[in-house]
N, C-alpha and C positions, 0 to 999 in steps of 0.2 A: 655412501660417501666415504665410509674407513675405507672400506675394499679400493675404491678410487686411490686413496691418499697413499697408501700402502704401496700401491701397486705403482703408484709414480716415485716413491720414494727408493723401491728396488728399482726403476727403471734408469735413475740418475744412477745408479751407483756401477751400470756397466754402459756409462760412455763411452770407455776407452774403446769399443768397437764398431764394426760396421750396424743399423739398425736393425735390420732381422736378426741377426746374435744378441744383439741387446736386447732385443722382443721376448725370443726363446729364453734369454738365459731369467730374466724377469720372471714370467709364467712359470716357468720350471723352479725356480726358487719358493713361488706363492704355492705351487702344488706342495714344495717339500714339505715346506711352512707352517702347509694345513689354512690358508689364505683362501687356496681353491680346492674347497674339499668336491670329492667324488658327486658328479652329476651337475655341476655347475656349468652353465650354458654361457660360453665364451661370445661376446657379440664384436663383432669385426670392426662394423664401424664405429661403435660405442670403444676400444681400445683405440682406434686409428687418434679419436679425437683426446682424449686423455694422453696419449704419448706425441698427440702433435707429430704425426707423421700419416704420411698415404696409407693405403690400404695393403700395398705391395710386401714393404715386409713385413707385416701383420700376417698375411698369407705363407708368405715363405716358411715363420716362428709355427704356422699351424700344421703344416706338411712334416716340418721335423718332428713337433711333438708325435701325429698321428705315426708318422713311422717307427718311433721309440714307444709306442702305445701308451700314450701318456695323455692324449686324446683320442675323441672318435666322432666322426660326424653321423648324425643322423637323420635322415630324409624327414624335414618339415620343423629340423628339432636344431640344426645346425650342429657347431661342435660342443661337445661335454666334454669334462674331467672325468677321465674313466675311472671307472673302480679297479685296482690290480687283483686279480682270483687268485687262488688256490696254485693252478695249475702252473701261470705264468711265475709263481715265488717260488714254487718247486721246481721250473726250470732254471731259474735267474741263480737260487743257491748250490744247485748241483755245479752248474759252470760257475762260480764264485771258489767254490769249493779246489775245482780244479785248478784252476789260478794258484791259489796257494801254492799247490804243490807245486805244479811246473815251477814259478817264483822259489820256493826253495830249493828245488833242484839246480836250476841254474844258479844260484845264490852260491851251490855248492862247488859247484864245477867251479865259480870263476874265484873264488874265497874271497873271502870281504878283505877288503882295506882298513886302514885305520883309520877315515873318515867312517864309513859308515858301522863300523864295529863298536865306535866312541857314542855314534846317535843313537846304536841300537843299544847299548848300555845305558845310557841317559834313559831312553824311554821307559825300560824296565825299572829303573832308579822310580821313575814317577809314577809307574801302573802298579809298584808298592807301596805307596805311600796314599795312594786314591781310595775312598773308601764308598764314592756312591758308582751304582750300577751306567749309566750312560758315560758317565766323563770315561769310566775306566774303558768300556767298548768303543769309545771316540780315541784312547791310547793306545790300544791292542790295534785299531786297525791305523792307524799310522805308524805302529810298531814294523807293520805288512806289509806295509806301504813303502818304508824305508829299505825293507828286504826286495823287495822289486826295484825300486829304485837301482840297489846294489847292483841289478844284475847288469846294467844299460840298455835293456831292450826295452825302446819306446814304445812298442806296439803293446807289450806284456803289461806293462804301467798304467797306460789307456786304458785297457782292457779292464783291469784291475776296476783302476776309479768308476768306470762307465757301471762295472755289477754290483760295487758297493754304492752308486749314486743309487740303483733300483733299490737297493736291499735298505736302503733309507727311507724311501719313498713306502715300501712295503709297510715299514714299521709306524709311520704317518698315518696309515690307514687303520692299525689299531694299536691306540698309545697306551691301553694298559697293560703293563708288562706281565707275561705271566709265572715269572719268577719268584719263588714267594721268600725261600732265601736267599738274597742278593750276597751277603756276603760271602757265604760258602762256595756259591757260583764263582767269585769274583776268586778266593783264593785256590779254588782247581781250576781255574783258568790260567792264573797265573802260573803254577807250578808248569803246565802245557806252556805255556810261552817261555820262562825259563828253559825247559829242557829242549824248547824249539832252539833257543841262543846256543846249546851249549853244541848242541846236533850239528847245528852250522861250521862250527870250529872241529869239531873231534870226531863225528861220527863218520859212516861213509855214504855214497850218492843213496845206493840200495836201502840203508837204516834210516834214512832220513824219508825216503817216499814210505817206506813200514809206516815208519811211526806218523806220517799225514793221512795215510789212509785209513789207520786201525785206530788212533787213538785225537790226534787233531781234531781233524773231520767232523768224526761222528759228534765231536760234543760240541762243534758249532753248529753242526746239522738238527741236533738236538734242541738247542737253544732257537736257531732261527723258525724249523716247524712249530716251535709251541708258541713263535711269537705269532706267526703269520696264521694258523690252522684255524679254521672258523669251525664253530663251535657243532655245528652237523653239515653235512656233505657226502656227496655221493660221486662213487669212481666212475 
């Protein structure tokens, strides 16, 4: 009955579109949510009747999740809430990764304005002053977020949000952090986002891809394998 209430209660909340978007966007929030954890058997007409709609775009929300791997059907089993592995969060942060960089490359090439130079100063004003571990990686990546923004390439933007929506979803799947100093983490991170601001203004195209590959990078790559890596596995 919660799961029920829940789940109509995100479904009101994305009226403003056509039904099967509104279907997707619901489920794909309850996955984020942890609402619909890993293995949970979706039943078609059991949602049709709670969201008060056909079957039609119930079907449609399922074809999108399964192509975003976010579901999977199975012969006799219907569809489940997939488990994200190993392999698909090591693909999903290698291109995450990338993003960045191209996003500051172009961030460089076209120079920031003083719209967003003002929002990317504000943000760092706030990712100083935060002292627990989630809110401050909820800054840092709309810090990111802002830097894409800058460049105007909508496709780069998309992209962006679509590998950070996985890389969210990833961390859902296991929510104890494996960080054990948060703060320390949070202040060499910061100082990296700092010298990312200052690289944008002073540095050049070349010093700026350096320092995403050699020194960014790796200590998000860092952070994110130790969130995601289960605890044995085999290559």
């Amino acid at each position: 009955m919660e799961t029920r209430e829940n789940l109509i209660k995100l479904f009101h909340r994305h009226s403003g579109v056509n039904l099967a978007a509104a279907i997707y966007l619901t489920l794909y929030d309850a996955i984020a949510a942890g609402l619909l954890p890993h293995g949970t058997k979706l039943n078609e007409v059991e949602l049709a009747e709670w969201f008060q709609v056909s079957r039609t775009p119930i079907q449609k929300a399922f074809i999108k999740l399964e192509c975003e791997e976010l579901i999977t059907f199975e012969h006799k089993r219907g569809y489940l809430i997939q488990a994200l592995d190993f392999k698909q969060s090591r693909d999903v942060n290698e291109f995450y990764l990338e993003l960045y960089t191209v996003s500051m490359r172009l961030a460089k090439k076209r120079r920031l304005d003083n719209y967003y130079d003002q929002l990317l100063r504000t943000r760092l004003g706030m990712m100083e002053r935060e002292k627990g571990l989630i809110p401050f990686l909820y800054l840092d990546y709309d810090f990111h977020i802002q830097i894409a923004h800058s460049t105007g390439n909508k496709e780069l933007i998309n992209a962006i949000k679509r590998a950070n929506d996985k890389c969210y979803l990833m961390f859902m799947t296991n929510k104890e952090c494996p960080i054990e100093n948060k703060a320390q983490y949070i202040e060499k991170h910061l100082a990296l986002s700092r010298r990312l601001y200052d690289m944008l203004l002073n540095a050049t195209s070349l010093e700026v891809t350096e320092f995403m590959e050699e020194e960014h990078n790796p200590h998000m790559s860092d952070l994110i394998g130790a969130w995601n890596q289960p605890k044995f596995r085999l290559e």
